[in-house]
C-alpha positions as CSV (number, residue, x, y, z in Angstrom):
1,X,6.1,8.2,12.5
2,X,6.0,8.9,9.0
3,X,2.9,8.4,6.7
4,X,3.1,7.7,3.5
5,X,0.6,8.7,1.2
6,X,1.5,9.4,-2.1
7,X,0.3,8.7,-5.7
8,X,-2.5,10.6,-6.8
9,X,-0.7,13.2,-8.6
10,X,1.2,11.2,-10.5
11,X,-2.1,9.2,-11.6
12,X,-3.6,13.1,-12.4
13,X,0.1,13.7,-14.6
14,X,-0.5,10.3,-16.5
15,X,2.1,8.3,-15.0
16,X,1.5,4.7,-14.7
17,X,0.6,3.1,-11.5
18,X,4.0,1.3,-12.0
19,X,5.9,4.6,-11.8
20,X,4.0,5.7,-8.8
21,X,4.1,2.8,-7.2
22,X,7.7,2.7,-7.8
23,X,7.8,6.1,-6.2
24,X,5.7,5.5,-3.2
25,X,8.2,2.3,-2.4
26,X,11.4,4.5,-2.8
27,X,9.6,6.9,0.0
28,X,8.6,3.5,2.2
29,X,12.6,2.6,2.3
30,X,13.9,5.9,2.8
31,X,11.9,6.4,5.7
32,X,13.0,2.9,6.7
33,X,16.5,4.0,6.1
34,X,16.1,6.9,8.1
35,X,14.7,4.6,11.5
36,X,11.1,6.0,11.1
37,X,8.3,3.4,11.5
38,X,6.7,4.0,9.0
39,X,2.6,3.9,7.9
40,X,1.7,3.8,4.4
41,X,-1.9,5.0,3.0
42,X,-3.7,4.4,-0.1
43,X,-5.2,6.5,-2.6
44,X,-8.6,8.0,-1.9
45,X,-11.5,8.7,-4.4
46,X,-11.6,11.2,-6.8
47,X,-14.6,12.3,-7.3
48,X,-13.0,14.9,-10.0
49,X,-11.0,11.9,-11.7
50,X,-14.3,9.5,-11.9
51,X,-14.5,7.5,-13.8
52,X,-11.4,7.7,-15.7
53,X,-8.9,7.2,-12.9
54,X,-11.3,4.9,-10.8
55,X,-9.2,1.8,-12.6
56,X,-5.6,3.6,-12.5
57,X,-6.6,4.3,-8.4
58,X,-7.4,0.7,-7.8
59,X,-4.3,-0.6,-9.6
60,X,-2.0,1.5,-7.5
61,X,-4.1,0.6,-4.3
62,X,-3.1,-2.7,-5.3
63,X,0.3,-2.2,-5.6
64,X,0.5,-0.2,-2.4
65,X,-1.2,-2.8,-0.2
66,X,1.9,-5.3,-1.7
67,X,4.1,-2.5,-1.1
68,X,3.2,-2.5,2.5
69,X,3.3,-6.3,2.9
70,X,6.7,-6.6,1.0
71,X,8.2,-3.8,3.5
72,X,6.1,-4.7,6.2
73,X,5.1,-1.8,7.3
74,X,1.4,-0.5,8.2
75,X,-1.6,-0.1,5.5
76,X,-3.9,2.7,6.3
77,X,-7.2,2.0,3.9
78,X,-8.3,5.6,3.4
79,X,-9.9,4.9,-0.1
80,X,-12.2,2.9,1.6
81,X,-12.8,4.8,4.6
82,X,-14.3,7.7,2.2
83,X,-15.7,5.7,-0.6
84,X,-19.3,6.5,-1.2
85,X,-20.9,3.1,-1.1
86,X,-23.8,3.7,-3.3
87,X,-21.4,5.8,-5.6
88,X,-17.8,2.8,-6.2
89,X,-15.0,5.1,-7.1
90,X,-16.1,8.6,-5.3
91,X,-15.8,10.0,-2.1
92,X,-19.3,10.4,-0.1
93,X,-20.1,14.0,-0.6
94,X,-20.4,14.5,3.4
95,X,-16.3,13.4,3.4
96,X,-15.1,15.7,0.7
97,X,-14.5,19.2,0.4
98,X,-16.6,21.0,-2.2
99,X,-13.8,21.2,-4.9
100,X,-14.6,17.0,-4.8
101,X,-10.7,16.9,-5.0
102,X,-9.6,17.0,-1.1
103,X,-11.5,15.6,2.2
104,X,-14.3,17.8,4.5
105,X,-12.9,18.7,7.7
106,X,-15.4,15.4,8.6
107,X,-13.6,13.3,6.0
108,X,-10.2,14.1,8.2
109,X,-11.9,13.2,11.1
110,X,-12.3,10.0,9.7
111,X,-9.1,9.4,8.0
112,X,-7.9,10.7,11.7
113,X,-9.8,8.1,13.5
114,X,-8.6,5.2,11.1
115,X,-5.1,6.1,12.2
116,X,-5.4,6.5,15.3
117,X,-6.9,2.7,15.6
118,X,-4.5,1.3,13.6
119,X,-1.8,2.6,15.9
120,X,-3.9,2.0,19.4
């Protein structure tokens, strides 16, 4: 199986969600191409990036979910599996590492857990 989870860095390089999203599809159908089922995941939280990338995030989250449905392959909702819910737009500080860039080894646990229900 490939997963897909691509798009943050080209949010942190100021490309558009359009361009990333564009990016992320071209990675969907190659894998497709290739015979790989194929899982796509969205963008998490960045705590670093808040709040200036919160809107850029959630307009390529957007984009990936139709991304998914158009090539009809699986969505993986990690944003909102590590979104604080008393902080919209960050990770919960028990899920990230300490940089606030990346996931705590719990936050991989979880991301590890979403995945493995979604293929069960």
């Amino acid at each position: 199986m490939l997963v897909v989870q691509g798009g943050i860095n080209d949010i942190v390089q100021g490309r558009s969600a359009a361009v990333a999203g564009a990016n992320v599809r071209a990675m969907v159908r190659r894998g497709k191409e290739l015979g790989l089922r194929v899982a796509l995941a969205d963008v998490l939280p960045w705590n670093n990036g808040w709040p200036d990338a919160a809107g850029p995030i959630r307009e390529l989250n957007a984009l990936i979910a139709d991304i998914a449905r158009d090539e009809s392959v699986l969505l993986l909702p990690f944003h909102d599996t590590l979104e604080d819910p008393d902080r919209p737009g960050r990770m919960g500080d028990e899920w990230t590492h300490a940089d606030g860039d990346h996931p705590s080894v719990e936050g991989y646990r979880r991301l590890g857990e979403v995945v493995a229900r979604s293929l069960a």
